[in-house]
TORLUM-647570 format. One line per field, with one value per residue (C-alpha): residue number from 1; residue in three letters; z, y, x. Coordinates in steps of 0.2 Angstrom, whole numbers, plus 2048, in hexadecimal, padded with zeros to 3 digits. Example, Ala and Ser with C-alpha at 12.3 -4.5 7.8 and 13.67 -1.06 7.14 Angstrom:
% TORLUM-647570
i = 1,2
aa = ala,ser
zz = 827,824
yy = 7EA,7FB
xx = 83E,844
***
This chain:
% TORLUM-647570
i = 1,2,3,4,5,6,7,8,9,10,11,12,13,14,15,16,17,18,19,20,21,22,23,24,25,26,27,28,29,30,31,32,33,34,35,36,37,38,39,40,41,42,43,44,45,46,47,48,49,50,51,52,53,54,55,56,57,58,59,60,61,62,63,64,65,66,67,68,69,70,71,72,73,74,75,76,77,78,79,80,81,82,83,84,85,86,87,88,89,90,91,92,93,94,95,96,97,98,99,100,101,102,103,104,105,106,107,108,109,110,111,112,113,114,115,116,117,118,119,120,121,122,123,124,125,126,127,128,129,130,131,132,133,134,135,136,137,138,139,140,141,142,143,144,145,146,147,148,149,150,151,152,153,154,155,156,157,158,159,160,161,162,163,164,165,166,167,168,169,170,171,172,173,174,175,176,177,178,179,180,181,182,183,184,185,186,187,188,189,190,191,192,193,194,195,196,197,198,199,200,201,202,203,204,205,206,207,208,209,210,211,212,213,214,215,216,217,218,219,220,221,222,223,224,225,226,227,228,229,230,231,232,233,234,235,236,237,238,239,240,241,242,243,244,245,246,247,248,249,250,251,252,253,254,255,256,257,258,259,260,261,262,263,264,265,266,267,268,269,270,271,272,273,274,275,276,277,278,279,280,281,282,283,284,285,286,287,288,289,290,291,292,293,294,295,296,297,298,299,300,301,302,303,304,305,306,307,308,309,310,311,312,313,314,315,316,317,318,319,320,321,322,323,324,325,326,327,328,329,330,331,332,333,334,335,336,337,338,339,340,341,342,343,344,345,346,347,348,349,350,351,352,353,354,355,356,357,358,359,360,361,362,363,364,365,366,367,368,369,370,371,372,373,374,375,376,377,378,379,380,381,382,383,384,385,386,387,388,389,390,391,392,393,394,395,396,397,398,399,400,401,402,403,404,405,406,407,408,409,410,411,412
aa = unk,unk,unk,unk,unk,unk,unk,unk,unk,unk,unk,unk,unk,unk,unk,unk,unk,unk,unk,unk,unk,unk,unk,unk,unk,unk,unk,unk,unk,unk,unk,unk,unk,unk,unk,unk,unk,unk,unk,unk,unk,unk,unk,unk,unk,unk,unk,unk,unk,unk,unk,unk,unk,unk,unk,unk,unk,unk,unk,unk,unk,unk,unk,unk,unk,unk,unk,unk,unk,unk,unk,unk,unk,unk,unk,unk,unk,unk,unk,unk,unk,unk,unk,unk,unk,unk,unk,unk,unk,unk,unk,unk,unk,unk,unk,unk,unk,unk,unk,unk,unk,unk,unk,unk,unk,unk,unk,unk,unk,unk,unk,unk,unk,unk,unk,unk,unk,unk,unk,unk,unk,unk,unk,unk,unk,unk,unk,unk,unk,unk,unk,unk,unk,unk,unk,unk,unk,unk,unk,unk,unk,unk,unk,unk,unk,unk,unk,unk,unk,unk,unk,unk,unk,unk,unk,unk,unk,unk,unk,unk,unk,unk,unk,unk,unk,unk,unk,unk,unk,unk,unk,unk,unk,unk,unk,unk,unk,unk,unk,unk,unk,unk,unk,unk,unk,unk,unk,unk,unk,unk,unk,unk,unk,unk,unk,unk,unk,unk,unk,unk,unk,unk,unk,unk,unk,unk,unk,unk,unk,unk,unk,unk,unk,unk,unk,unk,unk,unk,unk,unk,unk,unk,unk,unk,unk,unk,unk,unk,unk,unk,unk,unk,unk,unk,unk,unk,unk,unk,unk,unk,unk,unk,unk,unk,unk,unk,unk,unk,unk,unk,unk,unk,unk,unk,unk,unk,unk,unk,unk,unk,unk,unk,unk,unk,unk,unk,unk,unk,unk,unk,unk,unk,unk,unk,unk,unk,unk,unk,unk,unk,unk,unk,unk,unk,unk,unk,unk,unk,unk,unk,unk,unk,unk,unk,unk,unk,unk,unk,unk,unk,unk,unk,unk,unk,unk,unk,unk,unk,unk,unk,unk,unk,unk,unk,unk,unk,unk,unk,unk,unk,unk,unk,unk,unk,unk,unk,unk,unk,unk,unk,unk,unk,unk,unk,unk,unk,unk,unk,unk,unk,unk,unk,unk,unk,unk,unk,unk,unk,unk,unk,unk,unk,unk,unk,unk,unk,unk,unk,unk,unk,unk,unk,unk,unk,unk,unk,unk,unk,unk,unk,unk,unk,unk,unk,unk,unk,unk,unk,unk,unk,unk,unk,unk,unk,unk,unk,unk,unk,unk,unk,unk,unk,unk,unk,unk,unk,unk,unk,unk,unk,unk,unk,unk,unk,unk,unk,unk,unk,unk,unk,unk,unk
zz = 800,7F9,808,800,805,817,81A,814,81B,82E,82B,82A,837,829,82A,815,807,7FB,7E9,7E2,7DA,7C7,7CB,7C8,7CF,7C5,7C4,7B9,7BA,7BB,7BC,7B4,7C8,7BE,7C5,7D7,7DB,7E5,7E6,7DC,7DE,7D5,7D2,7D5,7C4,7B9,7BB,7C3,7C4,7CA,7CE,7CB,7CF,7BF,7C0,7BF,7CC,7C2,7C3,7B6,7B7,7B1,7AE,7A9,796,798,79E,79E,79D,7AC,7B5,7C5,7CF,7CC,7D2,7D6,7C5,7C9,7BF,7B7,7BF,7B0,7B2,79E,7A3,7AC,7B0,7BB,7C0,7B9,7BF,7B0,7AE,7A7,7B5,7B8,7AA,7AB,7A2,79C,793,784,787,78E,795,79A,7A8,7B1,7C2,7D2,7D7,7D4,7D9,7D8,7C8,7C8,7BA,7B8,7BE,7AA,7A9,799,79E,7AC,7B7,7BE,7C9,7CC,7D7,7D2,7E2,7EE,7E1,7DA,7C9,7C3,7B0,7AC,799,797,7A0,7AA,7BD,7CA,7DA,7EC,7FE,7FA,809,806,7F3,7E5,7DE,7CC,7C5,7BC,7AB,7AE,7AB,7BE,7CC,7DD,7EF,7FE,801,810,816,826,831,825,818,808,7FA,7E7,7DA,7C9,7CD,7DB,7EC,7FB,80B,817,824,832,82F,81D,81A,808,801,7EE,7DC,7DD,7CE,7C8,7CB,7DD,7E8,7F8,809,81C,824,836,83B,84C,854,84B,83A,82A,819,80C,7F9,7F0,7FB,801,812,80F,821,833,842,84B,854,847,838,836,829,817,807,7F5,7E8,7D5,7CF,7DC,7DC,7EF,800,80F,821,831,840,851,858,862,870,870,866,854,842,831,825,812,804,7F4,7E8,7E3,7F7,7FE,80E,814,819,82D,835,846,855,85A,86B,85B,84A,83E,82D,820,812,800,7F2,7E3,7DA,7E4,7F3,7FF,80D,81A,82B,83C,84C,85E,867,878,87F,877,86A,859,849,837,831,81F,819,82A,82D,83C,838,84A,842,851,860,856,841,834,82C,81E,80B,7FB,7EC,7DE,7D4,7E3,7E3,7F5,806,811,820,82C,83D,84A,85B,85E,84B,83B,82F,820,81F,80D,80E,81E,81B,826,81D,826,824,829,833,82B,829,835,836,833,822,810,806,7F4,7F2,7E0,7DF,7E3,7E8,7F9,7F1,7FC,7F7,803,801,80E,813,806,7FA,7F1,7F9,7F3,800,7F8,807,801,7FC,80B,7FD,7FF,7EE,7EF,7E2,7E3,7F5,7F2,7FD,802,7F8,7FB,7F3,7EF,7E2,7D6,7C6,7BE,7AE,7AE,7BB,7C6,7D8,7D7,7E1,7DF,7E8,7E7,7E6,7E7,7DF,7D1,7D1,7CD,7CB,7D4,7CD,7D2,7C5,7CB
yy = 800,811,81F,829,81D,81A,82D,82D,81D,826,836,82F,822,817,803,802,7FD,80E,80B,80F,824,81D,810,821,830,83E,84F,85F,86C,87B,889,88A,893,8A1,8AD,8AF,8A5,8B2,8AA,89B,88F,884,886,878,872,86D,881,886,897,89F,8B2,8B3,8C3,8C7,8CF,8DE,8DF,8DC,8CF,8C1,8B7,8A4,89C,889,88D,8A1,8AA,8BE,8CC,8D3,8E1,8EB,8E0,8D3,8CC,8BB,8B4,8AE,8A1,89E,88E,884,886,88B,8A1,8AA,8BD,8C5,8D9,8DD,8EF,8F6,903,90E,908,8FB,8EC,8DF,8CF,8C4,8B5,8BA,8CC,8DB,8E8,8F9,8FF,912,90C,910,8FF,8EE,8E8,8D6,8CA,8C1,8B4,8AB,89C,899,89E,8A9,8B9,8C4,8D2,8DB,8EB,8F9,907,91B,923,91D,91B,908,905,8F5,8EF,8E3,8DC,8EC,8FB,902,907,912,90A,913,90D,8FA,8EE,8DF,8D3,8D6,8C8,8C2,8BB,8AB,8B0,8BF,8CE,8D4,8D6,8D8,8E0,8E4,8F8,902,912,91A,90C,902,8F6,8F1,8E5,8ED,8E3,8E7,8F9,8F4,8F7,8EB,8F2,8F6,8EC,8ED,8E2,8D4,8C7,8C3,8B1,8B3,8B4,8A8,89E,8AD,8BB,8BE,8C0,8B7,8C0,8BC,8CB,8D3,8DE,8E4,8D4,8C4,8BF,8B7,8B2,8BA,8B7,8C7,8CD,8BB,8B7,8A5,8A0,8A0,8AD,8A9,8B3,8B0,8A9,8A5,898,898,88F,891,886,88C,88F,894,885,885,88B,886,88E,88B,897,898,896,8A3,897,88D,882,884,87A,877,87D,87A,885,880,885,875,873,878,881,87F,86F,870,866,861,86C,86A,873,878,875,87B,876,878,86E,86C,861,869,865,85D,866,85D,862,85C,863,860,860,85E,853,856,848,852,846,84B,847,84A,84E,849,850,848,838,839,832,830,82D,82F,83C,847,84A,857,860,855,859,856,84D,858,84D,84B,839,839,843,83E,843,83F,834,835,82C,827,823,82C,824,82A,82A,829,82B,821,815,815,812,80C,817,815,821,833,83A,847,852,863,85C,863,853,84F,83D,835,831,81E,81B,816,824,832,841,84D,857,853,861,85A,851,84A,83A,82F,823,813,80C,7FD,7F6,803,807,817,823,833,83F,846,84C,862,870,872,86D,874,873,862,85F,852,858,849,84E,846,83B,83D,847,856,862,870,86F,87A,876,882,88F,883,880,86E,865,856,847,835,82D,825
xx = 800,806,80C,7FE,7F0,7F9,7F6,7E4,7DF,7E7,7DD,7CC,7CB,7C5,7CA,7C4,7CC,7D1,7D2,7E2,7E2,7E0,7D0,7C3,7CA,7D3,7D9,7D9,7E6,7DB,7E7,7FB,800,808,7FA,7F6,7E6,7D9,7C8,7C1,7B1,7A3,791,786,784,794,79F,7AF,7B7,7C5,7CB,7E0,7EA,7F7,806,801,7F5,7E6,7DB,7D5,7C4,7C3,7B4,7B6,7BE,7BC,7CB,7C6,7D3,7DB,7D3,7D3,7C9,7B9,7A8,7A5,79D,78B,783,771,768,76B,77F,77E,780,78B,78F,799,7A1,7AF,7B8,7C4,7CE,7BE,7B1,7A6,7A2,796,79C,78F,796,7A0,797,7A0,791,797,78F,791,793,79A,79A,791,780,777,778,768,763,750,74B,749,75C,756,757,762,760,770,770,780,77F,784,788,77C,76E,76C,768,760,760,752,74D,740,749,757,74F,755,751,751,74E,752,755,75E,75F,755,74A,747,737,736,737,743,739,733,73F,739,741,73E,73C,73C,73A,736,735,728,72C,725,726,729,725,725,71D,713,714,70C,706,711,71A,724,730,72E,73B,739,739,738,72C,71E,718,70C,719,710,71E,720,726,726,71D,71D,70F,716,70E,70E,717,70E,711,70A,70A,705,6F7,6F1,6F5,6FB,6FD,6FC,703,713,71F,72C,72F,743,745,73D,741,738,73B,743,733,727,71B,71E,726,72B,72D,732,727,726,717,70F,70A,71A,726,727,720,727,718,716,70B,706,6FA,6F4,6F0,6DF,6EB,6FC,704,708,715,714,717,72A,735,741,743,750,75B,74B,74E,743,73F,747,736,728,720,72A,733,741,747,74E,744,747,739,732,73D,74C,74E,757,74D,74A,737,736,724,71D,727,734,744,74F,760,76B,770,775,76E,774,768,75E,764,75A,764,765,755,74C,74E,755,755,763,76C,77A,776,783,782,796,798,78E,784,77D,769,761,74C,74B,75A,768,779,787,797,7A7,7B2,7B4,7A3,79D,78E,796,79B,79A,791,78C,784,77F,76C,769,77C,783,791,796,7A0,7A9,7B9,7C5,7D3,7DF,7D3,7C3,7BF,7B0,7A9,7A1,795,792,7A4,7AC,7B6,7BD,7C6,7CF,7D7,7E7,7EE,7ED,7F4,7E1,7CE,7BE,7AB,7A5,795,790,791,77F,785,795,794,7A1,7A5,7B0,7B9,7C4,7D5,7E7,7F8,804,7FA,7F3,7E1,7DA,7C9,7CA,7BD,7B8,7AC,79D
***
């Protein structure tokens, strides 16, 4: 056994067989070093980028076969929900520049705003501010926006944008022109399906939701987790009742009223189905037990449970159970797992696999639970993000070594 596999089997505590580098890990040199690497990442879908400094103090953007040229300073690119669109801010020696795929937008501004791109990805919304006025450029016209507290929102279809607005002590939702009733406080969720826009309101006594002008649910003292899916078919939330404990509750039109859970001392880590009105979260029980709710089945798991996660088709909701060791849980099946997973962990997982992604310190490493099997990439200076890219099949990270960037793979 190579020194390299000595090393990794000590690290993770893990008495399991690891495949040798070549069985279905590999690596991608990224980067050549010859730049100084300031910032990189991945989106969710199949992306990476990085931020170098050049020699001259400038800085150069790359976004998988893009490489940009060098400017004073940049904006971390955001992507469109299909992975397929990317923008990002660019400062030049002129001003401000918005760079949106192979186009180069002039914009006169005194610094950048929000990038925003439908749920469609067809269309995009961007925002810059002149002193302390913001502008925001939408597909029909070029608006000056004042008072704004907190993101802007797009619609669906990219041709409304929605914010929060406040103004002396009471706040408001704009959208598209109009203006709700006012508020003391509103915590805004996003675009509903029918370009209502859904918010979180406080009325100096109780907080509701409220999807355009329809109260859409019951009173509580607060409201402090909500989650709306791509599209705006549904929400979730998480309240605190006003009598005691707190509820996970679920709306959908296509329900005759919202979908209750039951009354827990505490619930937290909101989780919901990318597609279905579904939902997912953690809840203490009376006897101080640590669960996961899914929809309204209990799963106890172990002492101690990480929030539950949705696979990126739905397929599966899983979590992390930890008593002395941690298993996996996938849709009410507990998975044995060796040493090396803990609940504060970044995971990817494969749809209907007993596969488990996670980058280590120094590297990818892919747990097979079945076989105990375990496959790592290369040893790097440090990794960091792990995802699995469906299209391709295959685990990936983004790790360094000595100022060279790589993606780190294991096919599955």
């Amino acid at each position: 056994m190579t020194y390299f596999k000595i090393i990794l089997l000590t690290i993770t505590f893990a008495c399991t067989f690891v495949s040798s580098y070549a069985d279905k890990c590999y690596d991608v040199q990224l980067t050549d070093g010859g730049e100084e690497l300031v910032d990189f990442g991945m989106d969710t879908t199949f992306n990476w980028w990085a931020v170098t400094q050049t020699f001259s103090n400038r800085q150069r953007m790359y976004i998988n076969n893009y490489s940009s040229d060098n400017f004073v300073s940049l904006s971390k690119p955001i992507f469109s929900p299909d992975g397929e669109k990317w923008a990002f801010f660019a400062k030049g020696f002129s001003g401000w520049d918005l760079v949106y795929g192979d186009t180069l937008i002039q914009i006169n501004a005194d610094g950048p705003g929000d990038i925003l791109f439908s749920s469609n990805s067809e269309k995009i919304l961007y925002s810059y501010y002149r002193s302390d006025l913001l502008e925001v450029v939408s597909v029909h016209d070029t608006m000056n926006v004042r008072y704004k507290e907190g993101p802007l929102f797009i619609n669906n279809t990219g041709d409304k944008f929605a914010y929060v607005e406040s103004r002396g002590g009471i706040k408001t939702i704009y959208n598209d022109g109009k203006v709700s009733e006012g508020f003391q406080d509103i915590r805004p969720i996003g675009y509903w399906h029918n370009d209502d826009f859904a918010f979180a309101a406080f009325d100096g006594a109780n907080w509701k939701i409220f999807i355009g002008e329809e109260e859409r649910s019951d009173m509580y003292s607060n409201i402090f987790e909500y989650k709306i899916n791509l599209t705006g078919d549904y929400l979730a939330f998480l309240g605190t009742l006003n009598f005691g404990g707190s509820e996970a509750v679920l709306i959908d039109d296509n329900m005759s009223g919202p979908v209750t859970g039951k009354n827990y001392p505490q619930v937290m880590g909101l989780a919901i189905h990318p597609h279905i009105a579904m939902f997912a979260y953690r809840a203490l029980t009376q006897l101080n037990t640590d669960i996961v709710v899914f929809n309204s089945v209990e799963y106890t798991g172990g002492r101690e449970n990480s929030n539950p996660y949705f696979s990126y088709d739905g397929s599966e909701m899983y979590f992390i159970a930890c008593t002395i060791d941690c298993n996996l849980i996938v849709n009410g099946k507990k998975i044995t797992a060796p040493n090396g997973i803990f609940l504060d962990g970044e995971y990817a997982k494969k749809p209907n696999s007993n596969t488990l992604g996670y980058a280590s310190s120094t590297s990818l490493v892919v747990r097979d639970l079945d076989t105990r099997e375990l496959y790592a990439g290369k040893m790097m200076d440090y990794t960091a993000s792990v995802r699995y890219n469906w299209r391709l099949g295959e685990y990936e990270s983004l790790g360094v070594i000595n100022n060279r960037l790589y993606l780190q793979a294991c096919e599955f």
